[in-house]
C-alpha positions as CSV (number, residue, x, y, z in Angstrom):
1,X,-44.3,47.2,107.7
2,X,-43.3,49.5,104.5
3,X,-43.7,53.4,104.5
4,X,-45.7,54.8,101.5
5,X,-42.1,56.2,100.6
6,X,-40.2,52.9,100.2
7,X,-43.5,51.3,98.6
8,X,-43.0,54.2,95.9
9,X,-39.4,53.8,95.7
10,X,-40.6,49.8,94.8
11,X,-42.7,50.5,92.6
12,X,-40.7,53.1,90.7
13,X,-37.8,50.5,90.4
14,X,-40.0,47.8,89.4
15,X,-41.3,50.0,86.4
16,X,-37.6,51.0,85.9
17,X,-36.8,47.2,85.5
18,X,-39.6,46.3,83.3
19,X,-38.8,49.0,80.7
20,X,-35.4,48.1,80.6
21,X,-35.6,44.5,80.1
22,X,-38.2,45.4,77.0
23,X,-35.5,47.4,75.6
24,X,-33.2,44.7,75.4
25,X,-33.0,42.0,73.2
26,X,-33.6,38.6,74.2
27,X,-32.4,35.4,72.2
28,X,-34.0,32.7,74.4
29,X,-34.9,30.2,71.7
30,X,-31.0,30.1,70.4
31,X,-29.3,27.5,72.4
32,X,-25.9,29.4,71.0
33,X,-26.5,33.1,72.2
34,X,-28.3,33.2,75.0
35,X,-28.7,36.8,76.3
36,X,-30.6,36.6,79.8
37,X,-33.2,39.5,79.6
38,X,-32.6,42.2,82.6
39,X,-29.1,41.6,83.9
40,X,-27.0,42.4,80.9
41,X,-25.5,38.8,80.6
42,X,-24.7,37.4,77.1
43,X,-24.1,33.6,77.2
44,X,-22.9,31.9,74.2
45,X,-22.3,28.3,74.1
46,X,-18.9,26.8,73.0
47,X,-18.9,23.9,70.6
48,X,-15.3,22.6,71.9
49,X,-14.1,21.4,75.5
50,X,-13.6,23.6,78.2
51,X,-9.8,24.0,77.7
52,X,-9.8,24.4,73.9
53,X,-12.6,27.0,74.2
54,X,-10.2,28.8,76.4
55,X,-7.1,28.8,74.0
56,X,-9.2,29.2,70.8
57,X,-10.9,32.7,73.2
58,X,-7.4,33.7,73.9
59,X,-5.9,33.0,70.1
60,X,-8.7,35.1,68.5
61,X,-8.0,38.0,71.3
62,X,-4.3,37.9,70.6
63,X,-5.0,37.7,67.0
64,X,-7.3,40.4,66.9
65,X,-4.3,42.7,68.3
66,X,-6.5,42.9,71.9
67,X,-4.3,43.6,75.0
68,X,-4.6,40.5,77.0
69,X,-4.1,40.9,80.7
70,X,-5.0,38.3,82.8
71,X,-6.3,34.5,82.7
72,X,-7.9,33.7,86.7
73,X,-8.1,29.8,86.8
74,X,-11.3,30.3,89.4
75,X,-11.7,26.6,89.3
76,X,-7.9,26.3,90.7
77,X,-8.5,29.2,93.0
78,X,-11.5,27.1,94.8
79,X,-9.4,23.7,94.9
80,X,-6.5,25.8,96.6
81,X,-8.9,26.8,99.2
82,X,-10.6,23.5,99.8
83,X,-13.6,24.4,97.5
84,X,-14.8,22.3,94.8
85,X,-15.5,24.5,92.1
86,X,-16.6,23.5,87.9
87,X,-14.1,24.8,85.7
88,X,-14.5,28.3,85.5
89,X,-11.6,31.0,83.8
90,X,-12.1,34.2,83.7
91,X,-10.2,36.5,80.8
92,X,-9.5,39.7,81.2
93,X,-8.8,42.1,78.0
94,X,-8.9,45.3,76.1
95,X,-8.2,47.8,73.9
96,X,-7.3,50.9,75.9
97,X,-8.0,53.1,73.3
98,X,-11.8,52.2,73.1
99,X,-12.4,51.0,76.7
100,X,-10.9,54.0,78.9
101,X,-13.2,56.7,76.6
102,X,-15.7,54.9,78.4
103,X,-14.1,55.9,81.9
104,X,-14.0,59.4,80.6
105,X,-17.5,59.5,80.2
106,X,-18.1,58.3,83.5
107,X,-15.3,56.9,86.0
108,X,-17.7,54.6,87.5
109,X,-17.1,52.8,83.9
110,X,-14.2,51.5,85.4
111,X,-15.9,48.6,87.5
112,X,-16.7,47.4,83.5
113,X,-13.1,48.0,82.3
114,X,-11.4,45.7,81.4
115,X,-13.3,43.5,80.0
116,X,-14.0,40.0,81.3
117,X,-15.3,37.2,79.4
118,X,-16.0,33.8,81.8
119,X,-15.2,30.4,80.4
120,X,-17.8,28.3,82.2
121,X,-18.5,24.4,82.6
122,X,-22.0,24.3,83.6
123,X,-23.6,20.9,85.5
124,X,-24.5,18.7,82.1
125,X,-20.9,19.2,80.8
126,X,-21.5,22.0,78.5
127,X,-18.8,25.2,78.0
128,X,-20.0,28.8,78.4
129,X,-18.5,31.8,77.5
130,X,-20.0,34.4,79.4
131,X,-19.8,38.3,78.8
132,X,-22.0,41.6,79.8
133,X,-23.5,43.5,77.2
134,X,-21.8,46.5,76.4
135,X,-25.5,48.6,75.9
136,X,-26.0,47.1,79.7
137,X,-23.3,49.1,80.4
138,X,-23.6,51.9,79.0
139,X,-27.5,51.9,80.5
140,X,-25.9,51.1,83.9
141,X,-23.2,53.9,84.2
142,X,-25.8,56.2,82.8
143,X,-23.2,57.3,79.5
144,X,-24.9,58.4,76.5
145,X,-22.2,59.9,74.6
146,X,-20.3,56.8,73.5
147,X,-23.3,54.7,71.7
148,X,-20.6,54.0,69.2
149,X,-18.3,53.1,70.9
150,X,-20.6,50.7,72.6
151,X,-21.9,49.2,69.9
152,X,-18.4,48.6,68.7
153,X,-17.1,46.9,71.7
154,X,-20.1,44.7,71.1
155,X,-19.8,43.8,68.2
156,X,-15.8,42.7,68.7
157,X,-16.9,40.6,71.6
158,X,-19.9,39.0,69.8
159,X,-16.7,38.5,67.1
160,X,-14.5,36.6,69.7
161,X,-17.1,34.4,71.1
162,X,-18.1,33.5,67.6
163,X,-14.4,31.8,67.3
164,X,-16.1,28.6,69.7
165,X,-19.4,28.7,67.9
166,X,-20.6,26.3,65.2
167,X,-19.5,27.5,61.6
């Protein structure tokens, strides 16, 4: 049994969630950019192996003067701990002096800072690399006085991802 309160409170966040997902683009039909309506997930699919895609991700990062932290073999995290896991890496970059603006604006940001893009190997064999959508973001943490900024940090991760796309 529900109270009329939390059947409001449903129905409020239901309406919440169908307005956002109509704001947001959707490129279903493109088997290379996939964004997944609603959860702010951009999907792009690699044209190379698993590994490659990673070193040609990390390449472009490095040669786009990015400040590259941290590479999380998930896949060898799982096998260490008994799990069998598809390959799966997880990047983590930035550029400090666009990302932490975003912290300044509100500190809750920093759950979304550093960046991570996923390297992926889904069931049929085919290589993901998987980021969240910087306007997602921005909608998430409630900041409205970077739209720039956002759209910048999109557009440079749209940029990397394009470096394991077909030319």
């Amino acid at each position: 049994m529900t109270s009329p309160l939390a059947d409001l409170c449903r129905t409020a966040l239901f309406s919440a969630l169908l307005v956002t997902t109509a704001a947001l683009p959707a490129h279903a039909a493109d088997a290379t950019d996939v964004r997944l309506v609603g959860d702010g997930i951009v999907r792009v699919k690699s044209s190379y192996a698993f590994d490659e895609t990673v070193e040609r991700l990390k390449q472009d990062i490095a040669g786009k003067g990015i400040l590259f932290f941290l590479a999380v073999n998930q896949a060898k995290l799982g096998a260490d701990a008994g799990v069998n896991v598809r390959p799966s890496t997880l990047l983590i970059f930035g550029n400090p002096p666009l990302g932490t603006q975003f912290i300044t604006s509100n500190a809750n940001a920093g759950l979304d800072w550093p960046v991570r893009l996923l390297v992926t190997q889904d069931e049929r064999g085919d290589v993901w690399a998987v980021y969240t959508d910087f306007q997602w973001i921005a909608q998430r943490h409630r900041i409205s006085d970077r739209d720039p900024r956002f759209a910048m940090a999109n557009k440079v991760a749209a940029s990397i991802t394009s470096t394991v796309t077909p030319r």
